[in-house]
C-alpha positions in Angstrom: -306.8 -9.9 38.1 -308.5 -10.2 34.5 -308.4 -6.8 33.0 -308.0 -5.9 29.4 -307.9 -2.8 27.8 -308.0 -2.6 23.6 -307.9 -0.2 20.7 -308.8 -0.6 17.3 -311.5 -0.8 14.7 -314.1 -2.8 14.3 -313.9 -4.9 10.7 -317.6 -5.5 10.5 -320.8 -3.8 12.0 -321.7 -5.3 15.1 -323.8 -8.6 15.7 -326.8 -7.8 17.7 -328.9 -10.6 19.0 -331.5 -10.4 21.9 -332.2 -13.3 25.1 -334.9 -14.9 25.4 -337.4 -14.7 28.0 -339.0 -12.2 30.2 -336.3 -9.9 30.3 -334.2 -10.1 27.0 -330.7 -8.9 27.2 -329.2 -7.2 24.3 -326.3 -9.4 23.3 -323.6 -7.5 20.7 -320.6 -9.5 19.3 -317.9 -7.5 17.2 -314.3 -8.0 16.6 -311.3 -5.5 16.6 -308.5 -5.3 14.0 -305.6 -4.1 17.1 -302.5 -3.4 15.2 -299.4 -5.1 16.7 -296.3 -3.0 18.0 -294.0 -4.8 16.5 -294.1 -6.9 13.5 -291.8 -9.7 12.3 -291.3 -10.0 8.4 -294.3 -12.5 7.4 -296.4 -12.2 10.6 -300.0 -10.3 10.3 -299.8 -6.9 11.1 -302.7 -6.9 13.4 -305.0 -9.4 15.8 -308.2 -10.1 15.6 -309.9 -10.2 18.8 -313.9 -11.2 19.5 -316.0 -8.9 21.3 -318.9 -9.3 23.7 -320.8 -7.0 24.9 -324.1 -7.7 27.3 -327.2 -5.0 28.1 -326.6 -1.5 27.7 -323.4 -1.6 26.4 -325.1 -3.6 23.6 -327.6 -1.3 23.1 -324.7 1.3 22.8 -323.0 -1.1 20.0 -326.4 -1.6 18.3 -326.9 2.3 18.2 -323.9 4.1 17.4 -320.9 1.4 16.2 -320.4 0.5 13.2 -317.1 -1.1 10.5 -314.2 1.3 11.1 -315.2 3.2 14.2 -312.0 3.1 16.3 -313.1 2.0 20.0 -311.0 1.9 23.3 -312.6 -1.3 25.6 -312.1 -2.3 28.6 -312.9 -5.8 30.0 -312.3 -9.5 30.6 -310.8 -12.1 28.6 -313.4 -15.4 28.7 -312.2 -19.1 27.5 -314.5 -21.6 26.8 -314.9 -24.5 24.4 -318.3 -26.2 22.7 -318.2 -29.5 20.3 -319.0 -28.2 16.6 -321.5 -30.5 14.0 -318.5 -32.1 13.1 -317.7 -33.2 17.0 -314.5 -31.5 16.8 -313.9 -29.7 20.5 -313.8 -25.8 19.8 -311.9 -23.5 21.9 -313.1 -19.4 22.2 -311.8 -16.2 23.9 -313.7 -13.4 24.6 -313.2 -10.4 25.5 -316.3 -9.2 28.1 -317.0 -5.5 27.7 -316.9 -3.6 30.4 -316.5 -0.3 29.4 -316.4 1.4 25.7 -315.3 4.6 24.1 -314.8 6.2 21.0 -311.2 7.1 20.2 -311.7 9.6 17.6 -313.9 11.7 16.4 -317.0 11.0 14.3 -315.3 13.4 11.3 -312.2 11.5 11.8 -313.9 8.5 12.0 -315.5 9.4 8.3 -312.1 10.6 6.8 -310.9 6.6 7.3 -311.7 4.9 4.0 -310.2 1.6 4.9 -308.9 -0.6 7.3 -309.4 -4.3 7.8 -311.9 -6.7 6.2 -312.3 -10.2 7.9 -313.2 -12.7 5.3 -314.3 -16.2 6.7 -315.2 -14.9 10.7 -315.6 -18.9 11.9 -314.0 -19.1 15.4 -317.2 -19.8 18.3 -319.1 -20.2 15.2 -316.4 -18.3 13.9 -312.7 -17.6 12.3 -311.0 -14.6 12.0 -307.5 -15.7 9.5 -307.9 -13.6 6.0 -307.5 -9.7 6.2 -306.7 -6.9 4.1 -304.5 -3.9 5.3 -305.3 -0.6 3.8 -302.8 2.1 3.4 -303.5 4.2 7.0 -300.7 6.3 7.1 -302.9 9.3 5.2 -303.7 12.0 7.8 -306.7 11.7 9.6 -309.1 15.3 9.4 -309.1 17.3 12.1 -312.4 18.0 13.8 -313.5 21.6 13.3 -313.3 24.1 16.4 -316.7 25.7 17.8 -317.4 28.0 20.7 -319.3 26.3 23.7 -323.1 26.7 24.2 -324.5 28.0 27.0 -325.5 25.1 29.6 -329.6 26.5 29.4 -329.5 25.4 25.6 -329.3 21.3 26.4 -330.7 18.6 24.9 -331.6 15.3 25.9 -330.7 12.1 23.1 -331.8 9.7 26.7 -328.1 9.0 27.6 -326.7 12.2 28.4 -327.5 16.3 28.4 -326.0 17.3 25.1 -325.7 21.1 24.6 -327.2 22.3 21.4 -324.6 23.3 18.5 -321.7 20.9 18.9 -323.7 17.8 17.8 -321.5 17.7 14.7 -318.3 18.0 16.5 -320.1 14.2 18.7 -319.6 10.7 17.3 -322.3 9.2 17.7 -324.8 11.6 16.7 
């Protein structure tokens, strides 16, 4: 079985490319900053790890992800290996979304005002070796409390029924 499940923040804003052809598929590449449990004196505190995501969760990364939104994936890994201009064999792995989900709040989400930067992305085209660790151990904000809407007062945003009055308390609004 191939399953992988991740959590952590995206250090850039999604790479959005489309197929071509008669029916182009949305094609989004990001990469997670997934801090480590356990950390050795001198090791990184954190992994990089390359993202793929095809059709609508694409679309989804186009629309609503962006540097520092914390995700939970779900998905493959994927190896694979191409010769680079210099004809020097490249190996990649990929994780394959499957599924993704915020895991906080879009005020939460706002309150972060760091995280991790990937300088030189080359691994697949790209490389993912010099970060910057922010301070995170300042409390996140608490998303405010509201009362429920009634069901009859719903909204369409073409995903999902959203009731009207708690679009601030969504992320990805």
């Amino acid at each position: 079985m191939n399953k992988v499940i991740l959590m952590g923040r995206l250090t850039r804003n999604p790479d959005v490319r489309y197929s071509q052809g008669e029916k182009a598929t949305c094609v989004a590449r990001y990469t997670l900053a997934v801090n480590r449990r356990f950390r050795r004196d001198g090791d990184p505190e954190a992994d990089f790890i390359n993202c793929v995501a095809f059709g609508r969760q694409g679309e989804f990364a186009e629309k609503y992800l962006k540097q520092g939104t914390k995700m939970v994936i779900s998905g493959r890994i994927q190896t694979g290996s191409y010769i680079n201009r210099d004809g020097v064999k490249v190996y990649t792995t990929d994780i394959i979304v499957e599924e993704q989900d915020f895991a906080e709040s879009k005020a939460a989400s706002a309150g972060y005002n760091g995280g991790y930067q990937q300088n030189n992305y080359q691994q697949g085209g790209y490389q993912s070796n010099n970060y910057q660790n922010a301070s995170t151990s300042a409390p996140e904000p608490q998303p405010k409390a509201t009362s429920r809407p009634e069901p009859s007062e719903a909204v369409s945003d073409g995903f999902m029924t959203i009731p009207e009055g708690i679009e601030d308390e969504l992320p990805f609004i």
